[in-house]
N, CA, C and O of each residue as an XYZ file, in Angstrom:
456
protein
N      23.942      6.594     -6.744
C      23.514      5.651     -7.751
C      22.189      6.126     -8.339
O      21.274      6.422     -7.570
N      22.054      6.203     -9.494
C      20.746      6.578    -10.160
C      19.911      5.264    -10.797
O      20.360      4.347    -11.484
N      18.666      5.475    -10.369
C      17.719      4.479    -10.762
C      16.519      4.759    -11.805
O      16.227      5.945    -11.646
N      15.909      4.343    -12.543
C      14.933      4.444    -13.279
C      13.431      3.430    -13.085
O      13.244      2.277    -13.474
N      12.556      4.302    -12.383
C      11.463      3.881    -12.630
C      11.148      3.295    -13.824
O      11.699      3.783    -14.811
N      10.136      2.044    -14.052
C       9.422      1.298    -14.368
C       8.271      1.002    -14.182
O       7.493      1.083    -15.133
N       7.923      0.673    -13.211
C       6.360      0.421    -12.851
C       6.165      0.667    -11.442
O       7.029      0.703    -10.566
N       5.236      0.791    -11.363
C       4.218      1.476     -9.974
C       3.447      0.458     -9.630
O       3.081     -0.370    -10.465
N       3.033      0.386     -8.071
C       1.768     -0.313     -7.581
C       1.722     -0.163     -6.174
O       2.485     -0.587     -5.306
N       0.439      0.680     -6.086
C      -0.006      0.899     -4.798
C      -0.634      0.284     -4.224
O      -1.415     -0.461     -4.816
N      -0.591      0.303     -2.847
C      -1.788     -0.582     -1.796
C      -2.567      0.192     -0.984
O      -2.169      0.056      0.173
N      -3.612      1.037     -1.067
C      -4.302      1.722     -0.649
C      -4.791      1.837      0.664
O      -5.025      2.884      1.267
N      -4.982      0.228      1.218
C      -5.440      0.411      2.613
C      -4.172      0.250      3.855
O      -4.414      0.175      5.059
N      -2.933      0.222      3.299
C      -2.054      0.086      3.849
C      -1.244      1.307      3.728
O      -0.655      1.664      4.749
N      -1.125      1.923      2.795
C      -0.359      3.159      2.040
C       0.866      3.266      1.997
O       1.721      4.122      2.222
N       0.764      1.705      1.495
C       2.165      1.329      0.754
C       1.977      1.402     -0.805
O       0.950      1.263     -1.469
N       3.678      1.740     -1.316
C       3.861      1.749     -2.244
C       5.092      1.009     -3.013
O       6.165      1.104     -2.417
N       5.111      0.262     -4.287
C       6.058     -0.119     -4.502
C       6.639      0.374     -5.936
O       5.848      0.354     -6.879
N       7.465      0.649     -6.077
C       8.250      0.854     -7.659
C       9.482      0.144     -7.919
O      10.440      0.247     -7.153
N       9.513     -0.719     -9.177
C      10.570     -1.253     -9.818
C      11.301     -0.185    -10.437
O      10.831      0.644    -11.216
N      12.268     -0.251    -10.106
C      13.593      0.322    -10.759
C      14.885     -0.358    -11.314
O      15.403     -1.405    -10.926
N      15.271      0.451    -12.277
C      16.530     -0.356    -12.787
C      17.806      0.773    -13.283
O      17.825      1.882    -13.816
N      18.807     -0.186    -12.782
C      19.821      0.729    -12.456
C      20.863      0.607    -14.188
O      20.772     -0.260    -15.058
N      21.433      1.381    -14.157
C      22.361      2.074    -15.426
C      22.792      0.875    -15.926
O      22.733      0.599    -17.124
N      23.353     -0.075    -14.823
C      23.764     -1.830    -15.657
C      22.750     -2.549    -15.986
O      22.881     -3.457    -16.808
N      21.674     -2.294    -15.456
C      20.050     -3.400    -15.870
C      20.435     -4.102    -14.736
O      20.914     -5.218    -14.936
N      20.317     -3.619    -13.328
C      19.907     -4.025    -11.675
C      18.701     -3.892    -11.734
O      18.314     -2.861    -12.283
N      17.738     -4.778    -11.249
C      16.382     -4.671    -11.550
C      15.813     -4.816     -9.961
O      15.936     -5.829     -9.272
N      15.375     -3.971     -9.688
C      14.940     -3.709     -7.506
C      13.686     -3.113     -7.570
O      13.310     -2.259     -8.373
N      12.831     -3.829     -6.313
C      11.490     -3.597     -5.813
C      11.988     -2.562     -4.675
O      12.635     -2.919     -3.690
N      11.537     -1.022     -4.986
C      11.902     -0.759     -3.671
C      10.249     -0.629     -2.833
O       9.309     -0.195     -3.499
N      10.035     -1.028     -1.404
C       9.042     -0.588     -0.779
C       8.999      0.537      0.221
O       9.867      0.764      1.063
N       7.930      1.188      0.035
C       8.004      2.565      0.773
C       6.898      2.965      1.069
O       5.952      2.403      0.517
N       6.602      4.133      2.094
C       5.241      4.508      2.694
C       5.419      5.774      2.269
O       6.425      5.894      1.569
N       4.716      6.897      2.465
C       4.470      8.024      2.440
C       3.293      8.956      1.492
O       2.294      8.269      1.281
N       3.223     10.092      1.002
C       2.651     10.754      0.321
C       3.360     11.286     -1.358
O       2.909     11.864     -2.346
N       4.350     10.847     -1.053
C       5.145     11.059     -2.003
C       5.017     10.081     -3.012
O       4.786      8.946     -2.596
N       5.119     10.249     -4.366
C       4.538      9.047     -5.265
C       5.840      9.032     -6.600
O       6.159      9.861     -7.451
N       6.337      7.668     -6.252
C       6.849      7.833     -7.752
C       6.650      7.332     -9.068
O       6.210      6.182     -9.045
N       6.830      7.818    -10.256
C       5.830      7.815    -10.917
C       6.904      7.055    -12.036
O       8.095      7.357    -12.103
N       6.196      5.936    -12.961
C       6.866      5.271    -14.509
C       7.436      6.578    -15.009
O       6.810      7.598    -15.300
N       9.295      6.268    -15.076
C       9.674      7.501    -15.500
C      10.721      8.353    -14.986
O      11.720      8.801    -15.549
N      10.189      8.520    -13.516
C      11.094      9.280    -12.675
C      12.626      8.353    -12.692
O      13.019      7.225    -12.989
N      13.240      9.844    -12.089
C      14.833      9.207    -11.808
C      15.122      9.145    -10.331
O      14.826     10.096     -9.609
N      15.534      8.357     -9.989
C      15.685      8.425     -8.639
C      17.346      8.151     -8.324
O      17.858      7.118     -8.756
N      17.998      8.945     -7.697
C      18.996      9.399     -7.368
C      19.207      9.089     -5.545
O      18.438      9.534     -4.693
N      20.575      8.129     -5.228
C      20.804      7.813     -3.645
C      21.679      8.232     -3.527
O      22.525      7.779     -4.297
N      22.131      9.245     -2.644
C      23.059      9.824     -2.448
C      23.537     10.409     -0.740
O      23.110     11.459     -0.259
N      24.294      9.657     -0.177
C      24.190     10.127      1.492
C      23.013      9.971      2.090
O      22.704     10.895      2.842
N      22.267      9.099      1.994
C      21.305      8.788      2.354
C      20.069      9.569      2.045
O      19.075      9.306      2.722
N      19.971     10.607      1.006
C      19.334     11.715      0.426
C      18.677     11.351     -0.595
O      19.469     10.979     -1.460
N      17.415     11.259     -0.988
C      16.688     10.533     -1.856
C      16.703     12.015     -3.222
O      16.883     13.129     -2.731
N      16.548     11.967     -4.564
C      16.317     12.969     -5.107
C      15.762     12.338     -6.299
O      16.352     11.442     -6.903
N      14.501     12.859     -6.672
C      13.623     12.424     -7.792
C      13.485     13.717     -8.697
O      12.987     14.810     -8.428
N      14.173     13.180    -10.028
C      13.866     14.045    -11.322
C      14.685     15.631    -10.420
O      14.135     16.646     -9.994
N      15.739     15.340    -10.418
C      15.992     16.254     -9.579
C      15.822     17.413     -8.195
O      16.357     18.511     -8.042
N      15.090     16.842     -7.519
C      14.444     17.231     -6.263
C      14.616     16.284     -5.724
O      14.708     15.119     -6.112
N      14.703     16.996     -4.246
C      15.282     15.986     -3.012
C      13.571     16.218     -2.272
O      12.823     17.179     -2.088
N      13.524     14.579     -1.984
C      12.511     14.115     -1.917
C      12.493     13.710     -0.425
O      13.559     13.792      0.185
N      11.231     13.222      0.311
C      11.129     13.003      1.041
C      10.577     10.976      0.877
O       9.602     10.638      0.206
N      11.144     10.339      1.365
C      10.634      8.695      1.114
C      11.051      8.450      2.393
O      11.715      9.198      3.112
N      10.489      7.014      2.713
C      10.228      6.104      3.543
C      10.884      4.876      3.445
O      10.645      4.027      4.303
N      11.840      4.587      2.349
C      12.094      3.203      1.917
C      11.971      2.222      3.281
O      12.527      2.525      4.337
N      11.272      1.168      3.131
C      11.244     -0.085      4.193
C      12.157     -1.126      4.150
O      12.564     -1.829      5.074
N      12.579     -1.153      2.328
C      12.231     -2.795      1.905
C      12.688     -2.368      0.586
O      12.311     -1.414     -0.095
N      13.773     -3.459      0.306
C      14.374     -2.844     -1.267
C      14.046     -5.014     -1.425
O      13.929     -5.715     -0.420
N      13.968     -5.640     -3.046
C      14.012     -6.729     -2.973
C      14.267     -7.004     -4.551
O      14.002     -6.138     -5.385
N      14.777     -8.211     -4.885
C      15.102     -8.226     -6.348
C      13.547     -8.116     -7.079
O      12.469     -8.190     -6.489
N      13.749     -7.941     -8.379
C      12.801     -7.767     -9.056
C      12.424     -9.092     -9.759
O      13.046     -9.593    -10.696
N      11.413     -9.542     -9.224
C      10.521    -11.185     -9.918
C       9.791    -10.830    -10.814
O       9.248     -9.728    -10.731
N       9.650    -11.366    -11.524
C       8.486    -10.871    -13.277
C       6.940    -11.822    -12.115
O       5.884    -11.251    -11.840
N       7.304    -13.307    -11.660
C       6.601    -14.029    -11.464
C       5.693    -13.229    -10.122
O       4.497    -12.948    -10.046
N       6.741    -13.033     -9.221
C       6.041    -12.571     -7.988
C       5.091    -10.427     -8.181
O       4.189     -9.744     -7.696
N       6.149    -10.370     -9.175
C       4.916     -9.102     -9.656
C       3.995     -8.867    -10.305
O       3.644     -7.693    -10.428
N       3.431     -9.702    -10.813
C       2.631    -10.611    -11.364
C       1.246    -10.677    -10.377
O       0.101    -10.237    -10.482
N       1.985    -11.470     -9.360
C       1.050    -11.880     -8.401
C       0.725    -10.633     -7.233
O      -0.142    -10.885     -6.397
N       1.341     -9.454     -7.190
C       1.069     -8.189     -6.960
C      -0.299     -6.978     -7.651
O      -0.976     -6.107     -7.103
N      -0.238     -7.379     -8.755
C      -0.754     -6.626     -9.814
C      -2.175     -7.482    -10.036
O      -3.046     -7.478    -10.905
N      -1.943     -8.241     -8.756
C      -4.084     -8.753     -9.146
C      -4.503     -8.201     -8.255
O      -3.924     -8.067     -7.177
N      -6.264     -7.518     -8.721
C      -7.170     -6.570     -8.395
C      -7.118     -6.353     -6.882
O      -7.602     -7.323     -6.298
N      -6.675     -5.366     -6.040
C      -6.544     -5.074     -4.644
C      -7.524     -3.457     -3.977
O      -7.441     -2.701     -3.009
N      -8.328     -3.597     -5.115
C      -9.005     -2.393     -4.596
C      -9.049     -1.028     -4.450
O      -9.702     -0.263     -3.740
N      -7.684     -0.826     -5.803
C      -7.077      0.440     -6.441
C      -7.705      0.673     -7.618
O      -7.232      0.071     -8.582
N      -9.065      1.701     -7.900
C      -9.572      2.386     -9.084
C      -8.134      2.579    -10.037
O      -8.078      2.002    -11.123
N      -7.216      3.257     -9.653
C      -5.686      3.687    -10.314
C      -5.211      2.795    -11.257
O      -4.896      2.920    -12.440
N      -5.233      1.569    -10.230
C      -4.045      0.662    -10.689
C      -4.997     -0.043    -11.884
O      -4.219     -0.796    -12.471
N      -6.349     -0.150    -12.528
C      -7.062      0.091    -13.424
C      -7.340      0.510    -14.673
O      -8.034      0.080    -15.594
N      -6.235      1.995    -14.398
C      -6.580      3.206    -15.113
C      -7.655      3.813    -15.257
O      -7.703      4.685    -16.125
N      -8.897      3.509    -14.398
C      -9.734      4.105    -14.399
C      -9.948      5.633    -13.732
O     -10.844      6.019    -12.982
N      -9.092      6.173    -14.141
C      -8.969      7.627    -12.920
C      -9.958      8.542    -12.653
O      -9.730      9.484    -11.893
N     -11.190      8.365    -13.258
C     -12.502      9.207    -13.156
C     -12.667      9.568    -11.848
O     -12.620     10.762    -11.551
N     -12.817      8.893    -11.182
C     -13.736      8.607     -9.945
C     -12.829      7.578     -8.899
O     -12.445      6.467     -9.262
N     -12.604      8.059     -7.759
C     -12.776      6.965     -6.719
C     -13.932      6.660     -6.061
O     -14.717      7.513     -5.648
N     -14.083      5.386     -5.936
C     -15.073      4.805     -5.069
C     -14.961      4.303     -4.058
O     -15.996      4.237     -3.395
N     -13.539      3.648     -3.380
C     -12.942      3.473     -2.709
C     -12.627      4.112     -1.304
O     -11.979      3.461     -0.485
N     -13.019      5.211     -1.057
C     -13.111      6.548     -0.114
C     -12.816      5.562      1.254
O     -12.085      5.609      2.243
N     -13.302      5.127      0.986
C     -13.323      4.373      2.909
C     -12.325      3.693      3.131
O     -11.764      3.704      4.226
N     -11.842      2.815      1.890
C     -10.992      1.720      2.247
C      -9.571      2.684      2.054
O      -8.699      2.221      2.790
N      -9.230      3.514      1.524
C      -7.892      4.202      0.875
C      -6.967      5.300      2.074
O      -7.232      6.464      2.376
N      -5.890      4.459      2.545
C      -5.399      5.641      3.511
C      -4.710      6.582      2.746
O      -4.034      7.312      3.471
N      -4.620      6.850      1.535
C      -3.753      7.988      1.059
C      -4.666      9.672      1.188
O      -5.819      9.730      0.761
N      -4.268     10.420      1.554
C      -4.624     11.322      1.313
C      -4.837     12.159      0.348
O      -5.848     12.861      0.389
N      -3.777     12.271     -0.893
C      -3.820     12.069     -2.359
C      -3.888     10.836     -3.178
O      -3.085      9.921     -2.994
N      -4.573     10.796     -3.837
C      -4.111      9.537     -4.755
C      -2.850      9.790     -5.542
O      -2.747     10.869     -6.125
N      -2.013      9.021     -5.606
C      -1.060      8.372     -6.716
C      -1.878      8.889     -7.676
O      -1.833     10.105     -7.864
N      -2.537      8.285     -8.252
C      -3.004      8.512    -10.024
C      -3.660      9.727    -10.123
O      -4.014      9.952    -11.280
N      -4.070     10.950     -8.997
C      -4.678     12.184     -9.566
C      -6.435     11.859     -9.687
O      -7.233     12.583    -10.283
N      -6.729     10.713     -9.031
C      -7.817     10.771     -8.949
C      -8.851     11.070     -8.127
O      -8.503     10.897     -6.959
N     -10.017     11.459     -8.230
C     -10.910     12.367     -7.607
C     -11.759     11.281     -6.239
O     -12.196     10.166     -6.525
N     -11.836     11.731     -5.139
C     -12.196     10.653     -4.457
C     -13.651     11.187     -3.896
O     -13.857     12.130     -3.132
N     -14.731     10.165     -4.598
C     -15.811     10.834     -4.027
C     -16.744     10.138     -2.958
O     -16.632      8.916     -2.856
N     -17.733     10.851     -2.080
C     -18.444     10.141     -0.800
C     -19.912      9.332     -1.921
O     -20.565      9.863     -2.818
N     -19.966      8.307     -1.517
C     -21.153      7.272     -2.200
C     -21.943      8.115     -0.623
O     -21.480      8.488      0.455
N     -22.948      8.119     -1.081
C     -24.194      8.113      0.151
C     -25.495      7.441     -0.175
O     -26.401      7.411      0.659
């Protein structure tokens, strides 16, 4: 089954991640997942034998937690949690302490305050 990213939202001190996807009929799914791997507004995501493959590459994910897609309850996701990213502010992280990712999702630079 192939899916299409939509929107992104990370949780930094947890290093969870969630992306809405929607499927070829307009199935609209929260999937939740951990890892280093990031998917991005856009990607295709492809399930196949239990084989994850994004934009054509077989990927490595974590899925936890798949759930319908709420406009209301994502909503209530998308208030301020302590992600420079989820912002768009990608200059700078400031966040260094609180953020278990090792990369950021958004490509942003994570620097030590002293």
């Amino acid at each position: 089954m192939e899916w299409k990213v939509t929107d992104v939202l990370v949780f930094p001190r947890s290093k969870t991640c969630l992306a809405v996807c929607v499927s070829l009929k307009s199935l609209k799914l929260v999937l939740w997942y951990h890892g280093d791997y990031f998917l991005n507004t856009g990607s295709v995501l492809e399930i196949d034998n239990n084989e994850y493959i994004v934009n054509g590459r077989q990927q490595e994910l974590d899925i936890f937690k798949i759930t319908p897609f709420m406009p209301e309850q994502w909503h209530q996701y998308l208030k301020p949690h302590g992600c420079s990213g989820m912002t768009k502010s990608t200059e700078k992280c400031m966040h260094i302490k609180k953020c278990a990712f090792i990369l950021c999702p958004f490509g942003t630079r994570k620097y030590l305050t002293i």
